[in-house]
C-alpha positions as CSV (number, residue, x, y, z in Angstrom):
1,X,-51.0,-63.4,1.1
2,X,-54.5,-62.8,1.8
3,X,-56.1,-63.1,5.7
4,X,-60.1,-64.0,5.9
5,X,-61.9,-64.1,9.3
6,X,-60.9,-67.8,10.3
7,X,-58.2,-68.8,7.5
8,X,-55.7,-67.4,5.8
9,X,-53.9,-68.4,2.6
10,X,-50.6,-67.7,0.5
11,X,-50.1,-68.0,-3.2
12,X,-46.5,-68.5,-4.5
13,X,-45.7,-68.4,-8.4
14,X,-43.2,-70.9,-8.1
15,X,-40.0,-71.0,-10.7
16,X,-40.2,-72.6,-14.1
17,X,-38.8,-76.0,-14.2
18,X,-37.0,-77.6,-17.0
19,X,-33.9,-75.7,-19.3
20,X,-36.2,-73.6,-21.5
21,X,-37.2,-71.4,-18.7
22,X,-33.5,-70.0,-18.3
23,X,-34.8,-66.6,-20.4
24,X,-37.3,-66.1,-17.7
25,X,-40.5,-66.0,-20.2
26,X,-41.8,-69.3,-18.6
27,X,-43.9,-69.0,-15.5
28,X,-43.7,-71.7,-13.2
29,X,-47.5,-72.7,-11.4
30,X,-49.2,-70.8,-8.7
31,X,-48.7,-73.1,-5.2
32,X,-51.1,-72.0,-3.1
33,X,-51.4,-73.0,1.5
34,X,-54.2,-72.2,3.2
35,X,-54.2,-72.8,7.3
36,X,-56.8,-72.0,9.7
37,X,-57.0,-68.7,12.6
38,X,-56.5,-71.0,15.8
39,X,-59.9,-69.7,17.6
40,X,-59.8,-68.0,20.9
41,X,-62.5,-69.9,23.3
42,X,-63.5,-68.7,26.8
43,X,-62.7,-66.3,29.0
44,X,-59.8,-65.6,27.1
45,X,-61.6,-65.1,23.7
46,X,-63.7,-62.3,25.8
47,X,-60.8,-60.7,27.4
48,X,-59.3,-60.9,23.4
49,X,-62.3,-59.0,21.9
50,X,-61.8,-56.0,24.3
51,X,-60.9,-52.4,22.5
52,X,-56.8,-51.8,22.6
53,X,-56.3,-55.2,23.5
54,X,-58.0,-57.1,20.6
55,X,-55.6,-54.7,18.8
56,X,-52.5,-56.2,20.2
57,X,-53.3,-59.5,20.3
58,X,-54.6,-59.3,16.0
59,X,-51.5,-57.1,14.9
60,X,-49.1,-59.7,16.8
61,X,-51.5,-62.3,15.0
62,X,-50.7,-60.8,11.8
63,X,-47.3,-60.5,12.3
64,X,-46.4,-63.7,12.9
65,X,-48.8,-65.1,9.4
66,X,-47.4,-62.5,7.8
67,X,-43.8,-63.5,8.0
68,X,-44.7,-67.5,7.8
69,X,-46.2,-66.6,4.4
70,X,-42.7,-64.6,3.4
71,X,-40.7,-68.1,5.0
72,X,-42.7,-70.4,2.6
73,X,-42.3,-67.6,-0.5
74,X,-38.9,-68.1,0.1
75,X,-38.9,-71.8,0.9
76,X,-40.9,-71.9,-3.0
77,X,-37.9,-69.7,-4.2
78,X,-35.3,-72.3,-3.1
79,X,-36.6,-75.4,-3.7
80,X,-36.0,-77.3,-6.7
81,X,-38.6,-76.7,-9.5
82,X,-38.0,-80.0,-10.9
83,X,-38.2,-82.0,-7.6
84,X,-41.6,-83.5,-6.8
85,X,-43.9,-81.8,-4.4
86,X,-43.6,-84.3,-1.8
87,X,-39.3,-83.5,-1.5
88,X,-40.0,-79.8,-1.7
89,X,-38.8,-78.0,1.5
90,X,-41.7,-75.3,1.0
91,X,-41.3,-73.3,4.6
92,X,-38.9,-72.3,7.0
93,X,-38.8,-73.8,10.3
94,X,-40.7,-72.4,12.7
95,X,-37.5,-71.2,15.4
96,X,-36.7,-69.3,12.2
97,X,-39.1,-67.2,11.7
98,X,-40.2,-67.0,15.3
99,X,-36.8,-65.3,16.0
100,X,-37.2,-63.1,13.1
101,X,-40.7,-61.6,14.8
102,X,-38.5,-60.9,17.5
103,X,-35.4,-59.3,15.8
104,X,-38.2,-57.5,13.5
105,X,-40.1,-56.0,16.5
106,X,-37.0,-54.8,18.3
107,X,-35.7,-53.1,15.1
108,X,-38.8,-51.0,14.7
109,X,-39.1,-50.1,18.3
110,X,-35.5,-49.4,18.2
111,X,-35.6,-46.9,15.6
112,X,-38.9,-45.5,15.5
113,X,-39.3,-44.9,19.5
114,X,-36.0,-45.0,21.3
115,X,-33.8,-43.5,18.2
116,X,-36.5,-40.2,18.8
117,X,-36.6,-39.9,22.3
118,X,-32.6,-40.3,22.7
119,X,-31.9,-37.7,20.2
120,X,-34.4,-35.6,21.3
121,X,-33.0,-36.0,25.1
122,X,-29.4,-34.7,23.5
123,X,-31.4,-30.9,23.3
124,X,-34.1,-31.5,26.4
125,X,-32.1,-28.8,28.1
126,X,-32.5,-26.4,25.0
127,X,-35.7,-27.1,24.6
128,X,-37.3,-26.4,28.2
129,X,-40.8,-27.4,27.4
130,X,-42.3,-30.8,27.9
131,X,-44.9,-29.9,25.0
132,X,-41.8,-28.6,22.7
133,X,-39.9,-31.6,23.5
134,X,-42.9,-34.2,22.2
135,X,-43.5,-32.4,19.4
136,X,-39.5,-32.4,18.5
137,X,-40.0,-36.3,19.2
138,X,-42.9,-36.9,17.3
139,X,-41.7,-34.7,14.3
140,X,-38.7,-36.5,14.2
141,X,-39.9,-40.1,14.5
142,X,-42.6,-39.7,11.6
143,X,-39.4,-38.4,9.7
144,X,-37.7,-41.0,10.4
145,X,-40.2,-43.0,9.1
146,X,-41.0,-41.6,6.3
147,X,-37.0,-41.4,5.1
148,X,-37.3,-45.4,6.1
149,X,-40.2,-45.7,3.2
150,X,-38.8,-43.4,0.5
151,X,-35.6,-45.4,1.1
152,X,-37.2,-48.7,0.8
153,X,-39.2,-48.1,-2.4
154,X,-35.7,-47.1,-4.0
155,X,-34.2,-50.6,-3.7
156,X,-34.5,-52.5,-7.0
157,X,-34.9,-56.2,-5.1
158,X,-37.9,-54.8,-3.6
159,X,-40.1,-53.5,-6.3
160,X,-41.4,-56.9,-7.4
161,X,-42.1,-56.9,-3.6
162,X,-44.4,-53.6,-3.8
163,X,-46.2,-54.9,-7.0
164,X,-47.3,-58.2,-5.1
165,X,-48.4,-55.7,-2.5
166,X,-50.2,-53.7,-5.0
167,X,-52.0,-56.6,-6.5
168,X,-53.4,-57.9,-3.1
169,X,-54.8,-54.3,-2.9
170,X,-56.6,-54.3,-6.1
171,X,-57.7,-57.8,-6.0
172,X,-59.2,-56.9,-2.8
173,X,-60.8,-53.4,-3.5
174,X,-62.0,-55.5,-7.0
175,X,-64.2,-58.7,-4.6
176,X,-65.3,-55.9,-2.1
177,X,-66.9,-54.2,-5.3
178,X,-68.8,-57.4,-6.0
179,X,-66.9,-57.4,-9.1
180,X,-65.6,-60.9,-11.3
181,X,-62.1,-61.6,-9.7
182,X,-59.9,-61.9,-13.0
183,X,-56.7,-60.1,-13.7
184,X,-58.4,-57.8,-16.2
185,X,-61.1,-56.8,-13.7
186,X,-58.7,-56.7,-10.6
187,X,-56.7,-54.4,-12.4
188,X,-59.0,-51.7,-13.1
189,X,-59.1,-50.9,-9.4
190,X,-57.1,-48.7,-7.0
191,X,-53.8,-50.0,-5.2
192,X,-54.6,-47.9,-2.5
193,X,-56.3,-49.5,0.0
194,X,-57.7,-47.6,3.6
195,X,-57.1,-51.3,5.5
196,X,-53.7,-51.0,4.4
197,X,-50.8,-51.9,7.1
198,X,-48.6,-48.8,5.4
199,X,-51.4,-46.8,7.1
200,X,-51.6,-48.0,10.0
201,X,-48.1,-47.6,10.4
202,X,-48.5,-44.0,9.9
203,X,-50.9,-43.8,12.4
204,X,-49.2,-45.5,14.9
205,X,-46.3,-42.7,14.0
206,X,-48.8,-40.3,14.4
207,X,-50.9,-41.4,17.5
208,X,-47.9,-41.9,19.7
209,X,-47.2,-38.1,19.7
210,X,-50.1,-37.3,21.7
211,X,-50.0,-40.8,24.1
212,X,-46.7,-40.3,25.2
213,X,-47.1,-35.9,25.9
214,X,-48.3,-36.9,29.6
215,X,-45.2,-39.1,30.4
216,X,-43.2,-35.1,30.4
217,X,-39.5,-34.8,31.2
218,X,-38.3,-37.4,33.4
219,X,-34.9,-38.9,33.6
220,X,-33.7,-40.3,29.8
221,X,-34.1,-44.0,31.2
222,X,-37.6,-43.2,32.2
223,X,-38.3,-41.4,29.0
224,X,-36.7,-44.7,26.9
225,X,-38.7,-47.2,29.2
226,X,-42.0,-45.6,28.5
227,X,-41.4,-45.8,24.8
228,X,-40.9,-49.2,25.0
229,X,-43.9,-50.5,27.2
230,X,-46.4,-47.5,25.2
231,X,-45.7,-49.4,22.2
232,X,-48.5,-52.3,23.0
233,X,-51.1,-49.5,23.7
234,X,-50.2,-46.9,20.9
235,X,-50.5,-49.8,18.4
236,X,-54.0,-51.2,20.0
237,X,-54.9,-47.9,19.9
238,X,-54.4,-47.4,16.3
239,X,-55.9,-50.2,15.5
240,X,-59.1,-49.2,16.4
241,X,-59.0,-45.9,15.1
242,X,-57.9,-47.7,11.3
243,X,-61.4,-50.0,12.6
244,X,-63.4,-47.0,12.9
245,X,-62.6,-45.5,10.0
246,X,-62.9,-48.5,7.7
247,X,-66.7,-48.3,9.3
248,X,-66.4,-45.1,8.0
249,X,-65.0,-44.7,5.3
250,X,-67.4,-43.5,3.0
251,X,-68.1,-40.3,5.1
252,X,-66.0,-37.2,3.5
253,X,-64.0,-36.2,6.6
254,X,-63.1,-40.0,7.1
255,X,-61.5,-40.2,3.7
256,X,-59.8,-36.7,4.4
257,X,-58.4,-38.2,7.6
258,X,-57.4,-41.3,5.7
259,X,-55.6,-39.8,2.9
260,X,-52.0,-39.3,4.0
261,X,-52.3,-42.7,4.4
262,X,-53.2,-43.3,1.3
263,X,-51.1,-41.4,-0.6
264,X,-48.3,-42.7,1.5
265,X,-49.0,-46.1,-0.2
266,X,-47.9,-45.0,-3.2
267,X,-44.1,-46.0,-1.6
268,X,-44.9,-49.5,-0.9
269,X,-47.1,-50.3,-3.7
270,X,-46.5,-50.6,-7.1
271,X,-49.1,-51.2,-10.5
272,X,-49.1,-55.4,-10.8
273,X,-48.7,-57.0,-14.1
274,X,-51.3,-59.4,-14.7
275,X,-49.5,-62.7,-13.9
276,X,-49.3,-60.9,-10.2
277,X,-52.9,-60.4,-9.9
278,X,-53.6,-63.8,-10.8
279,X,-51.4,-65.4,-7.9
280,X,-53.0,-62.8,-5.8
281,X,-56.5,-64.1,-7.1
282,X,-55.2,-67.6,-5.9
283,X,-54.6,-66.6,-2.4
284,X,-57.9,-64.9,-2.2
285,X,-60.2,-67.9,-3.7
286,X,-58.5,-70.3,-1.4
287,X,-59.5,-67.7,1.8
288,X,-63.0,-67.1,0.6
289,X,-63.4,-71.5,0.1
290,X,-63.0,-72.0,3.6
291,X,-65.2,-68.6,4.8
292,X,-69.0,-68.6,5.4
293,X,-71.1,-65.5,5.3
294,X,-71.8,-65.8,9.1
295,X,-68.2,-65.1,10.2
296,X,-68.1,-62.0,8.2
297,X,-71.1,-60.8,10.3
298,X,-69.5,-61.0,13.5
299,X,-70.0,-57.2,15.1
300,X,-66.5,-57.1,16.1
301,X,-64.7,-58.0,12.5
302,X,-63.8,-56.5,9.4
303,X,-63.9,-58.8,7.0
304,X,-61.2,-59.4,4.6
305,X,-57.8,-57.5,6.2
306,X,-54.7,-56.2,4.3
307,X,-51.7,-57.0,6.4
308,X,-49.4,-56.4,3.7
């Protein structure tokens, strides 16, 4: 799935139809949907573009394409191959995968913010110190995290999963090099990517250590409530610091800030093959035919984003 400034587009290898494509050597066609970014007019497009808040408002944005692109991957996998296109069910319904934003969001604020601060409020007592107790918090949310990734990029199902995600990244890095987009180009380029949502994730793990130290000890309920409602403000916050540095990314410090990041990609990305690239090349060429120059001027975007 690839995101532009005002479209966005998903590329599905679709599964070989007929009876010879039982050994799996056949590769069914690359179906490719693109759909416009509904634009933000108005007062409400200039409340949108403000700092924190234009980070909430994209990342909830990118949630919601993100998982309508997995309902029609999956919509792809199940139809039938030999059906024609017009009695292919190719997406999920919308209440589907609307409710699955919602499950999706509550699970990661769940365990990554009130899992922390409840365990943590088992040893407050112990502890004594409002600045011991957030760095007890903190140190055990990014663990949790990072035991979350290491145990994802051990499940078998999901490795074709990080190799997609790996050929977004180098079909990416290989257009922002001004590079010919083929499969043998695209893969001669890093899977590590600094736009990458793996580190922003991190950040947001990260960044929420030092928001939250001012809330102190109060009462548990007080300590789980703030968690919740300083999720909207730690993200928009890291969203703008993953801004700055893709501004910046070229200065040496930048790229030292950026590299945990990086490296931590290596979990959730895996080297394509070249069939992978290609779909990914699909997704990208059907963004960049409905982009013009201009939009990628605008002060206050970045271009092409990784979402993945």
């Amino acid at each position: 799935m690839m995101r532009g400034v005002r479209n966005w587009a998903v590329a599905v290898r679709r599964p070989a139809s007929g009876a010879g494509s039982s050994s799996g050597s056949e590769l069914g066609e690359i179906s490719v949907s693109s759909f416009a970014i509904p634009p933000q007019g108005g007062r409400r497009r200039r409340l949108y573009r403000l700092p924190v808040i234009r980070g909430v408002v994209g990342l909830w944005q990118s949630l919601a394409i993100g998982l309508r692109a997995l309902g029609i991957a999956a919509g792809e996998a199940l139809a039938d191959p030999d059906a024609p296109p017009s009695e292919r069910e190719t997406e999920i319904p919308r209440s589907v995968w609307l409710g699955t934003i919602v499950l999706s969001i509550a699970f990661a604020v769940g365990l990554f913010f009130v899992v922390p601060v409840s365990a943590t409020s088992l040893i407050k007592g112990r502890l004594g110190s409002p600045v011991l107790f957030w760095l007890v918090e903190g140190a055990l949310r990014t663990g949790i995290f990072l035991g979350y990734l290491a145990l994802l990029s051990r499940l078998r199902d999901l490795r074709r999963v990080f190799e997609y995600h790996g050929a977004e990244h180098k079909v990416i890095a290989c257009y922002e090099a001004g590079d010919e987009l083929t499969p043998a180009r695209a893969a001669l380029y890093s899977r590590l990517h600094p736009r990458c949502g793996t580190s922003f994730l991190l950040i947001v793990m990260v960044l929420g250590i030092f928001v939250l130290a001012p809330v102190g000890l109060p009462a548990w309920w007080v300590l789980v409530a703030s968690r919740i409602l300083g999720v909207p403000l730690i993200a928009g916050l890291s969203f703008e610091v993953i801004r700055w540095a893709g501004r910046n990314r070229r200065r040496p410090w930048v790229q030292a800030l950026m590299y945990p990041g990086l490296q931590l990609q290596r979990l959730t990305t895996r080297e394509p093959d070249a069939d992978q690239l290609a779909v990914s090349i699909a997704a990208l060429a059907a963004v960049l035919a409905k982009e013009t120059p201009e939009a990628y001027q605008a002060e206050e975007l970045l271009g092409l984003e990784v979402v993945a």
